[in-house]
MARMI-988735 format. One record per residue (C-alpha): y, z, x; residue number from 1; residue in one letter. Coordinates in nm, 4 decimals, decimal comma. Layout:
// residues N
ATOM         v         w         u  num  residuo
ATOM         Y         Z         X  NUM        A
...
// end
This chain:
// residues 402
ATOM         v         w         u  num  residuo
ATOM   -4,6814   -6,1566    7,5700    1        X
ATOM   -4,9411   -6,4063    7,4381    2        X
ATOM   -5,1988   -6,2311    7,6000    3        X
ATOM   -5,1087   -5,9197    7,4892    4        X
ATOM   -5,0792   -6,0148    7,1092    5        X
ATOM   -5,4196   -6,2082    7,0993    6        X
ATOM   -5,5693   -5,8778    7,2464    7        X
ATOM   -5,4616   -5,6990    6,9849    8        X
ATOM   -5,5629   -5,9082    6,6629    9        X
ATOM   -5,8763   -5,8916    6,8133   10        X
ATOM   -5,8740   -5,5330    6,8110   11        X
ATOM   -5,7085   -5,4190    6,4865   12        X
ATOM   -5,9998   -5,5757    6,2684   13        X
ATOM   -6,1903   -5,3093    6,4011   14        X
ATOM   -5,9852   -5,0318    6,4413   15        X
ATOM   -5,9353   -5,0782    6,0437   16        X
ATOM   -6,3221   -5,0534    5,9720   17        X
ATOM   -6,4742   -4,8163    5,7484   18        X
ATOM   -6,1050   -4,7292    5,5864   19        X
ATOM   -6,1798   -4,6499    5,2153   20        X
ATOM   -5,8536   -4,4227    5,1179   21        X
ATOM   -5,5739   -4,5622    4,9514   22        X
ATOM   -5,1857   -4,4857    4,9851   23        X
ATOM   -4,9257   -4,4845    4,7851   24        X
ATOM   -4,5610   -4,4146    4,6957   25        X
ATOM   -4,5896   -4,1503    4,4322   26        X
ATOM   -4,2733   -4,0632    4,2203   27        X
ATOM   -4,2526   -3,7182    4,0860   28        X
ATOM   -4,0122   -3,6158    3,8074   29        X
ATOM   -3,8518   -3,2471    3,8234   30        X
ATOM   -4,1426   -3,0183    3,8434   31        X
ATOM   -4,1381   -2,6028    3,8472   32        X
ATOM   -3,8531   -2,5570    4,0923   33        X
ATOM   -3,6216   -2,7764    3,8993   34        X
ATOM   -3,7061   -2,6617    3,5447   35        X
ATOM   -3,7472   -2,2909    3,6148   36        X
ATOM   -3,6639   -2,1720    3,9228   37        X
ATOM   -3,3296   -2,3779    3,9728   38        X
ATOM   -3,2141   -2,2612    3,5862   39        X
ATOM   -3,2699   -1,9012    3,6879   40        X
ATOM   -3,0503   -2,0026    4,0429   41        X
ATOM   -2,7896   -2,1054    3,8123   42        X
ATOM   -2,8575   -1,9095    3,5268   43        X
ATOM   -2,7894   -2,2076    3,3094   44        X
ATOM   -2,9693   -2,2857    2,9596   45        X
ATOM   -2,8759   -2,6264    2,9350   46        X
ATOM   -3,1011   -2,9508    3,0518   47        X
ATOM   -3,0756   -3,0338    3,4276   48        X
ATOM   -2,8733   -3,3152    3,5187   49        X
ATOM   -3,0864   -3,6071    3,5106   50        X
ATOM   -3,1540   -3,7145    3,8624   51        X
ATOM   -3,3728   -4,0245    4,0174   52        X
ATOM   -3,7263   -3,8602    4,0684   53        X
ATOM   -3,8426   -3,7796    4,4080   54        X
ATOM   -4,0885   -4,0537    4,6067   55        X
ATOM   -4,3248   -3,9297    4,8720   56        X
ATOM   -4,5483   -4,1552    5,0707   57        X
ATOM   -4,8704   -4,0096    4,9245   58        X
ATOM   -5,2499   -4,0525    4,9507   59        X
ATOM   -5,3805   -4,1856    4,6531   60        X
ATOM   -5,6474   -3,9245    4,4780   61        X
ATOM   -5,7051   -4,0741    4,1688   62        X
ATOM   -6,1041   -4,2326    4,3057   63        X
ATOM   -6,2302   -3,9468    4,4557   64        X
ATOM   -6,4246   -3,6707    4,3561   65        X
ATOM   -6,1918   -3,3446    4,3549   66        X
ATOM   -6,2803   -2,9735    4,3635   67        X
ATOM   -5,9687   -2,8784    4,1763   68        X
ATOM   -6,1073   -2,6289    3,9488   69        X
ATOM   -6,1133   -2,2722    3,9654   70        X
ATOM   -6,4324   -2,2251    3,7955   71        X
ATOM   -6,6031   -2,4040    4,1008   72        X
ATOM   -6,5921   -2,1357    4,3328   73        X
ATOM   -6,6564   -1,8202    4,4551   74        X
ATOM   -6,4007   -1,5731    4,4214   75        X
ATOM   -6,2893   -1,2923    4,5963   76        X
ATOM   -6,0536   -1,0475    4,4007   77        X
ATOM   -5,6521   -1,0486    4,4065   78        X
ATOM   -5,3759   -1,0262    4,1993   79        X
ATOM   -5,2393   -1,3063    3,9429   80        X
ATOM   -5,0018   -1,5850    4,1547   81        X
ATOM   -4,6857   -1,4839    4,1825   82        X
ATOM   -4,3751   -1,7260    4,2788   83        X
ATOM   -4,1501   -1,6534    4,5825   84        X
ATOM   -3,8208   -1,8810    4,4015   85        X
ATOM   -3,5630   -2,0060    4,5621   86        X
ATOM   -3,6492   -1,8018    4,8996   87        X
ATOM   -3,8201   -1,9088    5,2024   88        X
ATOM   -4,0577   -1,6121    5,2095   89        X
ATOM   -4,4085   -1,7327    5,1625   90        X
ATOM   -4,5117   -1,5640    5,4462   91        X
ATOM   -4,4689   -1,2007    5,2829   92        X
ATOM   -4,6066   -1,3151    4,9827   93        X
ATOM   -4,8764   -1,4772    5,1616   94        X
ATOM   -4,9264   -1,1564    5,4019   95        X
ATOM   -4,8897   -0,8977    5,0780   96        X
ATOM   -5,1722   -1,0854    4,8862   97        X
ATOM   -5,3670   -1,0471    5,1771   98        X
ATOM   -5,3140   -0,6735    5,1879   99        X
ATOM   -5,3370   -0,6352    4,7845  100        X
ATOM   -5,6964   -0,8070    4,8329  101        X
ATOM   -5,7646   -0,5776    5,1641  102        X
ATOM   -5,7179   -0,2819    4,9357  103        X
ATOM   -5,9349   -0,3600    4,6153  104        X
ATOM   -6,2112   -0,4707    4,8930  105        X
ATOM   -6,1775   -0,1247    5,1059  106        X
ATOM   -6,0594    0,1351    4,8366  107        X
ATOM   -6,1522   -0,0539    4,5215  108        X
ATOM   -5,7486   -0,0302    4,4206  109        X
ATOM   -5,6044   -0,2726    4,2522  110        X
ATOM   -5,2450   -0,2345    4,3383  111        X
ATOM   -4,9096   -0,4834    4,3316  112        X
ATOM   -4,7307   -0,4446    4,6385  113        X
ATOM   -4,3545   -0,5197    4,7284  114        X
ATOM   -4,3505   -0,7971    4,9227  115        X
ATOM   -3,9652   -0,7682    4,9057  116        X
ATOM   -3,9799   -0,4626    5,0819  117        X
ATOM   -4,1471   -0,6176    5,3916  118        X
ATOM   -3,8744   -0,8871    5,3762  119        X
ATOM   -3,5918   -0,5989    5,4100  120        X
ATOM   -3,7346   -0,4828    5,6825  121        X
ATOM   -3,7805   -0,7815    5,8534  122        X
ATOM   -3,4350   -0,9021    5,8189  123        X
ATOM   -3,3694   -0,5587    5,9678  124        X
ATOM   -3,5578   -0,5965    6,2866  125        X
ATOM   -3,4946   -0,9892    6,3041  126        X
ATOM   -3,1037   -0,8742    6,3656  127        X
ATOM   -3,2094   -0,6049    6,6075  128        X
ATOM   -3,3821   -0,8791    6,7967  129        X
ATOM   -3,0286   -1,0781    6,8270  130        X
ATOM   -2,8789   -0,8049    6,9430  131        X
ATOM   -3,0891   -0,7298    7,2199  132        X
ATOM   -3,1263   -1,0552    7,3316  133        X
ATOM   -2,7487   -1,1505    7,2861  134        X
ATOM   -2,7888   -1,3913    6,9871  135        X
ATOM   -3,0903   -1,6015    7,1769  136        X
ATOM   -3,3657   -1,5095    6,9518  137        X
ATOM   -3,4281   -1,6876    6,6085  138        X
ATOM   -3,3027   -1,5524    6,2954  139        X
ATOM   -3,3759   -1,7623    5,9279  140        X
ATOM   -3,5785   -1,7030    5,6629  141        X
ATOM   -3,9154   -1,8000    5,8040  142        X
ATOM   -4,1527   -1,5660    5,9306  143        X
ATOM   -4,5485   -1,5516    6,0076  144        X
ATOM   -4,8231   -1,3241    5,8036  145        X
ATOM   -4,8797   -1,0900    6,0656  146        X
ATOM   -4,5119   -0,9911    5,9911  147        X
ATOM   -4,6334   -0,8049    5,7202  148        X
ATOM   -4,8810   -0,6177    5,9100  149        X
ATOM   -4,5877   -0,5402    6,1780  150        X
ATOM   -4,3460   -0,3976    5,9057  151        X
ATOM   -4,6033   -0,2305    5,7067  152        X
ATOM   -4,7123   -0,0574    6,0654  153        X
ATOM   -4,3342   -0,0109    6,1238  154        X
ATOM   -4,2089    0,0953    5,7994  155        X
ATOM   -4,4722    0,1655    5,5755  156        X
ATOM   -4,5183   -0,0003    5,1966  157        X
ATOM   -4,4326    0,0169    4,8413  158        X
ATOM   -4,5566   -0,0561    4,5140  159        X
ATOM   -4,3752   -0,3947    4,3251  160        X
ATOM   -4,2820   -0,1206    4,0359  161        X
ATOM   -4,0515    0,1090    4,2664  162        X
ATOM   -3,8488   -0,1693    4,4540  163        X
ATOM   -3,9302   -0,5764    4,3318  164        X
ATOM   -3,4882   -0,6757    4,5191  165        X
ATOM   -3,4488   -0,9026    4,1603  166        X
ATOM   -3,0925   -0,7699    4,0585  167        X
ATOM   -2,8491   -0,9092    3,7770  168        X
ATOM   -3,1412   -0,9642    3,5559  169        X
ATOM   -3,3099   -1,2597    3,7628  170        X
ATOM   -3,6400   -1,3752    3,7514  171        X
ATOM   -3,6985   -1,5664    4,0752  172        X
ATOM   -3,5809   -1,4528    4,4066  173        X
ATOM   -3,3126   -1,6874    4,5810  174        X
ATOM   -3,1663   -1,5703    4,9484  175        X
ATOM   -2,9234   -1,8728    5,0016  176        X
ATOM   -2,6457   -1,6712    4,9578  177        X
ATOM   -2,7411   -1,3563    5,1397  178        X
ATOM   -2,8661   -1,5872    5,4565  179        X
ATOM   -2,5434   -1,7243    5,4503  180        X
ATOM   -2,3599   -1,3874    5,4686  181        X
ATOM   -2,6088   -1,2551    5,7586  182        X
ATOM   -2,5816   -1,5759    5,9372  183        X
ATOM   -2,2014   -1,5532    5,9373  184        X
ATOM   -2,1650   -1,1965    6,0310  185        X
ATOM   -2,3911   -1,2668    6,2766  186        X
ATOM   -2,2386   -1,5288    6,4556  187        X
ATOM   -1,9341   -1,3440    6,4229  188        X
ATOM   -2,0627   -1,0541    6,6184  189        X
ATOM   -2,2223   -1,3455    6,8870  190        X
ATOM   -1,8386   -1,5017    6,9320  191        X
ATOM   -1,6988   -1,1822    7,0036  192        X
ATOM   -1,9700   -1,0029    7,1609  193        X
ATOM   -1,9847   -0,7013    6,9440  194        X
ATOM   -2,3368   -0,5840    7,0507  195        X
ATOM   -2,3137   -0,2150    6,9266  196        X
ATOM   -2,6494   -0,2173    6,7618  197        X
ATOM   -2,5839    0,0828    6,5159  198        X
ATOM   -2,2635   -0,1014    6,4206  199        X
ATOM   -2,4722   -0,4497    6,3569  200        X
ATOM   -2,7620   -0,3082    6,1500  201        X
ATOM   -2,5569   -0,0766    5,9101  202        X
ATOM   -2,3748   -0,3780    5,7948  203        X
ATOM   -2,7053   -0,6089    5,7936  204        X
ATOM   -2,7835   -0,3439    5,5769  205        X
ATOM   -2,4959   -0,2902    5,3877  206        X
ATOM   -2,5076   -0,6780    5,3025  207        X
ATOM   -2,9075   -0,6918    5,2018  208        X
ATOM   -2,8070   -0,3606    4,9968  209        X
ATOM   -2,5710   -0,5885    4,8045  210        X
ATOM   -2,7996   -0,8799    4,7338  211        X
ATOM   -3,1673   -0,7268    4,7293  212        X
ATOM   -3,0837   -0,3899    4,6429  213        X
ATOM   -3,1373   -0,0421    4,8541  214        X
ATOM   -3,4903    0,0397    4,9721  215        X
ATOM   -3,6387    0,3608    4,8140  216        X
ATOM   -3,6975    0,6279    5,0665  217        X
ATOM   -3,9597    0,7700    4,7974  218        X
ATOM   -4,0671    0,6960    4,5065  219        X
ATOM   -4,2959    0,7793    4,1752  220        X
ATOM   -4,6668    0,6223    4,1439  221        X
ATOM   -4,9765    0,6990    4,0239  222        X
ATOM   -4,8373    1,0596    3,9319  223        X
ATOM   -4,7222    1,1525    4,2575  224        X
ATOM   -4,4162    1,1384    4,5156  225        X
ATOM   -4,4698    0,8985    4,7661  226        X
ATOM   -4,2630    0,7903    5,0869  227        X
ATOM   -4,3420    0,4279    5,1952  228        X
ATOM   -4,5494    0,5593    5,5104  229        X
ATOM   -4,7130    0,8195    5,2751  230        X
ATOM   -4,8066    0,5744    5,0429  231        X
ATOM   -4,9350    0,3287    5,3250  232        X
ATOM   -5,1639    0,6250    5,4668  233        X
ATOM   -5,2709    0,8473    5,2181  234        X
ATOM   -5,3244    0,6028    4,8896  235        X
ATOM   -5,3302    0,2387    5,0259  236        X
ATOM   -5,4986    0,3154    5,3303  237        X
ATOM   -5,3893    0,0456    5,5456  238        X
ATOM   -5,4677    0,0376    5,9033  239        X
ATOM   -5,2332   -0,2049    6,0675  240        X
ATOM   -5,4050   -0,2081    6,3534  241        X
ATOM   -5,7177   -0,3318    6,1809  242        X
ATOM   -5,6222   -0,7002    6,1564  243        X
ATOM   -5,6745   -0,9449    6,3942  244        X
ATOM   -5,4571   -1,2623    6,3893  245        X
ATOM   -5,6375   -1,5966    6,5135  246        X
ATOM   -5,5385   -1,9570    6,6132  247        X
ATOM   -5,7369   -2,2532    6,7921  248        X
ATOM   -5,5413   -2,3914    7,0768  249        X
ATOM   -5,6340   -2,5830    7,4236  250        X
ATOM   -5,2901   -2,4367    7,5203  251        X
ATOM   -5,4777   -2,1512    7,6025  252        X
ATOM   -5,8140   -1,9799    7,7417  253        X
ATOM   -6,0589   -1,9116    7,4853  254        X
ATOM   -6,1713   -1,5757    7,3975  255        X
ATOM   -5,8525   -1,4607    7,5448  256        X
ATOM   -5,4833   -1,3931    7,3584  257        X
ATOM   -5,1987   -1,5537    7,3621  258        X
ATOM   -4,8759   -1,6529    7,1848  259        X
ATOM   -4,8700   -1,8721    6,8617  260        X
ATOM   -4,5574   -2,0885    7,0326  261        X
ATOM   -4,3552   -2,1839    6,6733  262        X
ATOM   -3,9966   -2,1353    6,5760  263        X
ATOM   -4,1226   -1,8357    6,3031  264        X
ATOM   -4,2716   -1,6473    6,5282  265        X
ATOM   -3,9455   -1,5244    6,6792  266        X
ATOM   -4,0738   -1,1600    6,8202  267        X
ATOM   -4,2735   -1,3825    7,0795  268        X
ATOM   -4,6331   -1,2127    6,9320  269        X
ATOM   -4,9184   -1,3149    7,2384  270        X
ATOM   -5,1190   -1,1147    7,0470  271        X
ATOM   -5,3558   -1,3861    6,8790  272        X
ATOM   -5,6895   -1,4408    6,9632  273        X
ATOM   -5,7424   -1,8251    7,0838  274        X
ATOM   -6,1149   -1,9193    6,9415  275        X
ATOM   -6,2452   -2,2956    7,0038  276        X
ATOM   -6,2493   -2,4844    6,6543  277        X
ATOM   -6,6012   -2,4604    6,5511  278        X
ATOM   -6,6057   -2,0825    6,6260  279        X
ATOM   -6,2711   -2,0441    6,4216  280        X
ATOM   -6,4249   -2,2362    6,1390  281        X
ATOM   -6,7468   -2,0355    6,1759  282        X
ATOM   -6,5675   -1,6687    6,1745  283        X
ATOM   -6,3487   -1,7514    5,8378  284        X
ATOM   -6,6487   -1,9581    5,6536  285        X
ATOM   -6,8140   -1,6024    5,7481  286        X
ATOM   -6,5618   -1,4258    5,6825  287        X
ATOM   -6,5154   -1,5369    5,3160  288        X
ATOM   -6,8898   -1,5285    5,2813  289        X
ATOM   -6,9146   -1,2092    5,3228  290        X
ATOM   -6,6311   -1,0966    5,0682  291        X
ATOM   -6,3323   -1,0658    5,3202  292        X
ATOM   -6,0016   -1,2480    5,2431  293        X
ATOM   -5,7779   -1,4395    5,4657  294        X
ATOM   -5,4115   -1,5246    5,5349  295        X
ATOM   -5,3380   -1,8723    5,6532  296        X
ATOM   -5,0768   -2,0422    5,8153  297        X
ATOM   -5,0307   -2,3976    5,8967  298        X
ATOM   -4,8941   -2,7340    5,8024  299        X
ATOM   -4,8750   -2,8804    5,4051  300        X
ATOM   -4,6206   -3,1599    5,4271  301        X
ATOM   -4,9005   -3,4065    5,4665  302        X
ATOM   -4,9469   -3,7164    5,2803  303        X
ATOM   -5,2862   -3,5954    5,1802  304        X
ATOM   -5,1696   -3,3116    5,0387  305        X
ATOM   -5,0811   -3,3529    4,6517  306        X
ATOM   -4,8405   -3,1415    4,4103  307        X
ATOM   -5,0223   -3,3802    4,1398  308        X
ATOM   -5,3780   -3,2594    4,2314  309        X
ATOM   -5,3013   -2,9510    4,3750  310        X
ATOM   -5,5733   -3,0953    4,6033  311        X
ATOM   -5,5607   -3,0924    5,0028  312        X
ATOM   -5,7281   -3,3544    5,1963  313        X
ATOM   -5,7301   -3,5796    5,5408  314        X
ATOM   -5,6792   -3,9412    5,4598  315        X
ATOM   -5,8930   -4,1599    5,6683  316        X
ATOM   -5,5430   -4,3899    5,7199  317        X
ATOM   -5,4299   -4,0704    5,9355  318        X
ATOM   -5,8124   -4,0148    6,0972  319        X
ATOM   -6,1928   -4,0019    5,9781  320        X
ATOM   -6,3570   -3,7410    5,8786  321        X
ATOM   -6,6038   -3,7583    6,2563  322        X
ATOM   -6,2773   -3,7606    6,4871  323        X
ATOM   -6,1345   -3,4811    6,3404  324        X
ATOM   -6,1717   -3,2395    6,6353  325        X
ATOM   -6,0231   -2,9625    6,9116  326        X
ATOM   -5,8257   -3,2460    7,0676  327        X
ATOM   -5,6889   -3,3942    6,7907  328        X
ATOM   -5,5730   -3,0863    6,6566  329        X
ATOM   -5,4376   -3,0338    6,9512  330        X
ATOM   -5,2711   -3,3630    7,0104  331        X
ATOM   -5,0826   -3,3220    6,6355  332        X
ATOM   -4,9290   -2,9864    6,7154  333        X
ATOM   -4,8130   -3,0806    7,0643  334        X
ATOM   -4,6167   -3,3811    6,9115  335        X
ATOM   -4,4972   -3,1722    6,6554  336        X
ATOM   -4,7000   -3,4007    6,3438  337        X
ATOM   -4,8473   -3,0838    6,2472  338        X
ATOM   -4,6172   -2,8196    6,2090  339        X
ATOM   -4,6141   -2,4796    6,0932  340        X
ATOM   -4,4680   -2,4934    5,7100  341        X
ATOM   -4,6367   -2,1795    5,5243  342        X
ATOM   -4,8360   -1,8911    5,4629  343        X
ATOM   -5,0885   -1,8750    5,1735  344        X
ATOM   -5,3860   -1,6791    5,1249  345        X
ATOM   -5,7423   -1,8162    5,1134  346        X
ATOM   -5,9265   -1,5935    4,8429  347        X
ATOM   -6,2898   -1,8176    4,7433  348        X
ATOM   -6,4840   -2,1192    4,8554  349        X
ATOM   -6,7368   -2,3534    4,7347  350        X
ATOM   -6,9523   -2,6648    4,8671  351        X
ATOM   -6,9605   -2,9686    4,7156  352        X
ATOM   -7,1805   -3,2983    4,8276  353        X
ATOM   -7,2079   -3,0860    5,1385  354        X
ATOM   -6,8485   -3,0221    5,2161  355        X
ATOM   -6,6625   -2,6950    5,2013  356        X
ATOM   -6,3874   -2,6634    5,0051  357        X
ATOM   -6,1412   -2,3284    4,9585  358        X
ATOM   -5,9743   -2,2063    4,7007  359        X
ATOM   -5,5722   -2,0895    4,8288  360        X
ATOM   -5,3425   -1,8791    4,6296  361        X
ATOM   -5,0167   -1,9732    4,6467  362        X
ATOM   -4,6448   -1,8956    4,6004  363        X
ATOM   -4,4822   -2,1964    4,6160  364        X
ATOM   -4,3216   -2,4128    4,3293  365        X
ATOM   -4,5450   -2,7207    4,4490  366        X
ATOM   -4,8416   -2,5278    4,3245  367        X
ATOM   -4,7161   -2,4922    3,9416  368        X
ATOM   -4,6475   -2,8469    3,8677  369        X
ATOM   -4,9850   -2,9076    3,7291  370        X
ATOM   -5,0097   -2,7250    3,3331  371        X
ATOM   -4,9116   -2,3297    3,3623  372        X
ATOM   -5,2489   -2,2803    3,1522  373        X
ATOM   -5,4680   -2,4674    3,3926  374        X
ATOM   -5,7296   -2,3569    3,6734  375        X
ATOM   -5,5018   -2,4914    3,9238  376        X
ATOM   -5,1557   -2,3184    3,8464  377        X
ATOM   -5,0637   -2,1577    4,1331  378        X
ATOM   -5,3752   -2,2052    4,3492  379        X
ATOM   -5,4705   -2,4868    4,5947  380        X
ATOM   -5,8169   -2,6827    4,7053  381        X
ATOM   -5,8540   -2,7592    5,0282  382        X
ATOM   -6,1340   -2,9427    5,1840  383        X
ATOM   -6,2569   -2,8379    5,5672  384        X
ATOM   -6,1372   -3,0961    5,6960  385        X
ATOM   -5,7939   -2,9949    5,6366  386        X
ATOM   -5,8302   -2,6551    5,7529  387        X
ATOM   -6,0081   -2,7992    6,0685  388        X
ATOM   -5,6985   -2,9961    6,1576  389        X
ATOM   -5,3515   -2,8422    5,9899  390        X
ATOM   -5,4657   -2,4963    5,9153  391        X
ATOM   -5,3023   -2,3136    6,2848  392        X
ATOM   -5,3563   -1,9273    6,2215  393        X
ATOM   -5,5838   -1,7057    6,0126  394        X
ATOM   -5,5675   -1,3124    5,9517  395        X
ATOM   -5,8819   -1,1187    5,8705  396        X
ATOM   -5,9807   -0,7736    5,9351  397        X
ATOM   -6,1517   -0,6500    6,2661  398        X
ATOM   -6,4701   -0,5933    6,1465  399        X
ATOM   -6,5471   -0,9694    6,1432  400        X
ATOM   -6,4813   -0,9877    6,4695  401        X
ATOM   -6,6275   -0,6400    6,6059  402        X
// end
């Protein structure tokens, strides 16, 4: 025991080294969920009750030189930032921006899309899923980008005008209360093996009716009658099979598909193409270059990620800047240190002192603590270094790739 104890104050001199970034415990006082989203929740006027604020083992930001300004990069059109409430759907907000941007780029439309309709849909298809496989597959909130693509190819889209599922005069979108119904119906029809799949999806439907409201099976826009698929073919002109989804995984042969192997990816998609990191790096920094858009997906409950800053970086506490790598990537998704929290949309980039830094839209709450008039509201910075290690997927359109 001696032994080993000398050994190792011997070695932890050096393995500390060269470490320049600072942590510390950061409180934060109720931010945008609390005072906005939360009041609409309750639709309350009065003050929130006064509750201790919220610590969070943080890096500390407040020495280094931050690309936290809009005005600092390149930008690539889409619409205004738009908050996804109290519901855990960043992934269709995430995977609508994407389109809205796809469209301006290849029609030169600028149009607001439903991403509520996409969530309908999913819901739909998330209970067919349990059906079929007798209440084994995954059914929550959380889903993955390429979701959108999937019910937009299934089901078509809509414009945010003809169908936004806010009822009762609500401003932000909550789903506790309609997940709860689903989930109980659904285990219901698991206890007593009710597996009549006609039966199951008219009330699933029945049940989102009541909470998000009826999907339109046409609608009025831009002077004409449109059905969702009419609408995705003749005036959006989306191509779902277009887009290509991407991840960087040893799990895997390169330059070959394979499944994305999280929780939210409950339809089992093998359908992404596995790229070694510096390739994957190389094909979005191109990508964006070249005016092209991307949705992301990947892991923001990091300690170097800030609600303060808005401002997403890799402490050198949790590894330098030269390790960061395929294998340690790797080695942070297999023991689950990295995991797979949310979908944003990556829509400019800039270099600064040499490093490249991108500029994320966002619907979130933890993106509009900073002031509502700022460059920041809404939007986040992140450095390569954190795309290199805790960004897992990307979405971009086949012609990058082609």
């Amino acid at each position: 025991m001696k032994k080993l104890l000398l050994t190792f104050c011997l070695i932890a001199p050096f393995v500390m080294q060269g470490q320049t970034d600072k942590a510390i415990f950061k409180s934060y006082e109720p931010g945008f969920y609390q005072n906005f989203i939360l009041r609409d929740v309750r639709q309350v006027n009065e003050t929130l009750t006064k509750k201790a604020p919220d610590r969070r083992f943080q890096m500390d930001q407040s020495d280094k030189d931050l690309a936290n300004n809009r005005a600092e990069y390149d930008e690539i059109w889409a619409q205004p930032t738009l908050s996804q409430g109290n519901a855990g759907t960043c992934w269709a907000y995430g995977g609508t921006s994407f389109f809205e941007s796809e469209v301006k780029r290849l029609q030169d439309k600028e149009v607001k899309l439903s991403e509520i309709h996409t969530v309908y849909w999913e819901y739909v298809e998330k209970a067919r899923e349990f059906v079929r496989t007798r209440g084994e597959s995954h059914f929550s909130q959380g889903s993955q980008a390429n979701a959108v693509t999937r019910m937009i190819k299934m089901y078509g889209a809509v414009p945010e005008v003809a169908y936004d599922g806010l009822l009762h005069g609500r401003k932000y979108h909550t789903h506790d209360a309609m997940m709860k119904e689903l989930q109980t119906y659904l285990k219901h029809i698991k206890t007593n093996a009710i597996w009549d799949e006609d039966q199951v999806i008219s009330t699933v439907r029945s049940i989102l009716d009541y909470h998000i409201g009826a999907v339109p099976e046409s609608f009025e826009y831009a002077g004409k009658t449109w059905t969702p698929e009419t609408f995705r073919d003749e005036y959006l002109k989306i191509v779902p099979d277009d887009y290509v989804d991407l991840m960087s995984s040893m799990e895997y042969p390169f330059q070959q598909k394979g499944k994305y192997d999280v929780p939210d990816n409950w339809w089992n998609c093998d359908n992404y193409l596995n790229l070694p990191l510096e390739e994957y790096m190389d094909l979005l920094n191109k990508s964006l270059a070249a005016g092209y858009s991307v949705a992301i997906g990947g892991d923001v409950s990091e300690a170097g990620f800030s609600r303060e800053t808005n401002v997403a970086l890799i402490p050198d506490f949790d590894i330098r800047s030269k390790d960061i790598g395929q294998t340690a990537r790797e080695f942070r998704f297999q023991n689950r240190s990295t995991t797979d929290d949310h979908i944003m949309h990556i829509i400019g980039y800039t270099k600064k002192k040499g490093d490249m830094w991108y500029l994320v839209k966002d619907s979130s709450s933890g993106s509009r603590n900073v002031d509502e008039t700022g460059n920041g509201f809404g939007y986040y910075f992140m450095h390569e270094d954190y795309i290199k290690l805790k960004i897992l997927t990307f979405t971009v359109h086949k012609s990058m790739i082609d």
